[in-house]
Every structure is written in C-alpha cells, then in structure tokens.
N, C-alpha and C positions, 0 to 999 in steps of 0.2 A: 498440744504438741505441734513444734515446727514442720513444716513439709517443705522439702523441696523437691522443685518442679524442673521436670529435662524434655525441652523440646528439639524433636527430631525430624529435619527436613530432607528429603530426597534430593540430590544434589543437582541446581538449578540447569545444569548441562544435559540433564535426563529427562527423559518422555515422563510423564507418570500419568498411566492410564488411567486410575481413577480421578484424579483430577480434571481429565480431560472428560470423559464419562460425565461428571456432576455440571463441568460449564455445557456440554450436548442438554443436557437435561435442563438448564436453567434458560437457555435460550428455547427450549421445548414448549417450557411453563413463560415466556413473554418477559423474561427478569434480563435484560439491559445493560444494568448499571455496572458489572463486572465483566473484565474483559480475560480474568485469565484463573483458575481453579489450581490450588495445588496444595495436596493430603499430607500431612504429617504424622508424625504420633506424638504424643503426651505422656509420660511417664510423672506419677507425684509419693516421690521419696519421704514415708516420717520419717521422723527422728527423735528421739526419747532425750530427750533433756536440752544444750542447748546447742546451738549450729555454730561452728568454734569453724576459722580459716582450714583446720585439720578435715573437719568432717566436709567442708566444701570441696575441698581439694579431692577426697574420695569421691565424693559425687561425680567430680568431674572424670577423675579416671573409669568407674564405671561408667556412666557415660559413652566413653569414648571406647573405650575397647569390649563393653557386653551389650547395653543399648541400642546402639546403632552399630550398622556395617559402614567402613570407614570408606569401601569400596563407593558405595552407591550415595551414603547416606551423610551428611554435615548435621552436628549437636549445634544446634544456632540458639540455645539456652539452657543456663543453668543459674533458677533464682531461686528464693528463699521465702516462702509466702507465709504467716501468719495465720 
C-alpha cells in the first residue's frame, strides 16, 4: 500500500526550544559539525489502492488545515513513498 508522507516545520521566524535543547546537548556530547537543530513532525498517510492527483490534493488540504497550525507551523512536504 502507498503511503504518503507530510512533513511539518515550525515556522523558521520562531524560537523552537526543542531544537535549541538537542544543539545545547550536542555541543555537550563534543559533536561540531552542526551549527543549528530544528524539530519537526512527520505524519505517514496509507492509502488503499492507488495515489490518483484527487487523493494528493486531500492530502494536502488535510495537511494544511488539521496537521499543522498554519499560525506557528509551514507543511514543507507532501510526497508519495512506495
């Protein structure tokens, strides 16, 4: 069965404390290499037969108006994984 996948970013204008929490904690543990942390969520939608432009398009409307808060929050993906 297809799954699609809705990633959801806290919108780059805003603090996000857990973000900032995991880079405190990586510069804690001596890790360098990244200079900025920032937490999303993942959402992965089945879908019972096959992924037609209709059922994307819902996806994306849920998405946008029940998955994320459009206040805080940007849907910065909405794909189709196999």
């Amino acid at each position: 069965m297809p799954t699609i996948v809705v990633d959801v970013m806290p919108k780059s204008e805003l603090l996000d404390p857990q973000g900032k929490a995991v880079s405190g904690a990586f510069a804690r543990l001596g890790v360098d290499a990244f200079t900025d942390v920032r937490i999303g969520k993942r959402f992965e939608l089945t879908v019972e037969g096959e992924v037609t432009e209709d059922v994307l398009a819902e996806a994306r409307r849920v998405a946008a108006e029940v998955l994320s808060n459009s206040v805080i929050e940007d849907v910065v993906g909405v794909e189709v994984v196999e």
